[in-house]
C-alpha positions in Angstrom: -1.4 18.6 3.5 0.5 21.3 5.5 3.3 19.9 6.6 2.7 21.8 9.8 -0.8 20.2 10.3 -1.8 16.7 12.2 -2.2 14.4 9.7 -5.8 13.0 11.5 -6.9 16.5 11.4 -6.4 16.6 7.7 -7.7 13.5 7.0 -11.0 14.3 8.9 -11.0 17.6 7.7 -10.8 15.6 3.7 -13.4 13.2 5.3 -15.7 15.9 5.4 -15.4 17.1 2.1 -15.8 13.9 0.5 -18.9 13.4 2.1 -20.1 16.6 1.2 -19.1 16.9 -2.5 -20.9 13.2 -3.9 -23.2 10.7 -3.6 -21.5 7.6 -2.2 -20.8 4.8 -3.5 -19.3 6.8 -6.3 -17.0 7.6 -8.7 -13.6 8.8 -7.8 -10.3 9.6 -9.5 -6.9 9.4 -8.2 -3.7 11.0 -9.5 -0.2 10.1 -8.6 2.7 11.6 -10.1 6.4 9.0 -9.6 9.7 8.7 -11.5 9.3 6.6 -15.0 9.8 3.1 -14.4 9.2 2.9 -10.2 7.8 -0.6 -9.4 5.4 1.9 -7.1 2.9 1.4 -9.8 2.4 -1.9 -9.6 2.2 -1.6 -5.9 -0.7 1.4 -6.3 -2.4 -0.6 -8.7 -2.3 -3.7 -6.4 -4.2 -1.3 -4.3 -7.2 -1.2 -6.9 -6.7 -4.8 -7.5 -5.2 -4.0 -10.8 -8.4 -2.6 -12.8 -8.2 -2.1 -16.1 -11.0 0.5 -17.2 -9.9 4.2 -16.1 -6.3 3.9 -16.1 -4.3 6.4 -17.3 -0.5 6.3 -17.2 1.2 9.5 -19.3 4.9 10.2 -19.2 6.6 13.7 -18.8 7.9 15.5 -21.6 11.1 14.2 -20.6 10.3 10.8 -19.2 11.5 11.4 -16.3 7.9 11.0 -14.5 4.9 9.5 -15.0 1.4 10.1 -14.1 -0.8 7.4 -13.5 -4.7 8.2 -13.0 -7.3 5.6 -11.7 -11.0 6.8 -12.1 -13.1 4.2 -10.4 -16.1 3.8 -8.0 -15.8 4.1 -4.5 -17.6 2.8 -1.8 -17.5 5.8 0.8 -14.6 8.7 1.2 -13.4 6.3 4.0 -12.5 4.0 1.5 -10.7 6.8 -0.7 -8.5 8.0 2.4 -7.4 4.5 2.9 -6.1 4.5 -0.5 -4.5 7.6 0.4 -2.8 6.5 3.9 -1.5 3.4 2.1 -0.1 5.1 -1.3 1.4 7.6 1.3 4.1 4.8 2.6 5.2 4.5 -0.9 8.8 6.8 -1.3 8.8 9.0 -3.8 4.5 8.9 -4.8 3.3 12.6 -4.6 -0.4 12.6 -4.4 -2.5 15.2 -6.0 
């Protein structure tokens, strides 16, 4: 997001192009990048109600990061950007 933009326009704007690119319910990955060892992943997994199929979580060359993918189906892109708006609260989460 620009940090110049409204977040609601971006998030209808992201709306849109969920609906537009896949079938819904479907299949969805998220990526989230934090420092090693932030208790943020257990609160972003909370979020998925800890799943454990398509979970990735890969540390930097340096282990100073880690980067923690969740592939999983989705009921509508509604549901994805409340995901997003949640994780978003969490200091120090960047979202890709």
């Amino acid at each position: 997001m620009n940090l110049k933009e409204n977040p609601d326009d971006f998030y209808e704007r992201f709306q849109q192009q969920l609906e537009n690119s896949q079938k819904w319910p479907g299949m969805y990955m998220f990526k989230f990048i934090l420092k090693s060892n932030s208790k943020n992943i257990y609160k972003i997994m909370d979020l998925f109600n800890n799943p454990t199929d398509g979970v990735s979580l890969v540390n930097s060359s340096k282990n100073k990061f880690q980067s923690l993918t969740i592939t999983i189906v989705m009921k509508s892109p509604l549901e994805v950007l409340d995901i997003y708006k949640k994780v978003s609260d969490f200091e120090g989460v960047i979202i890709l």
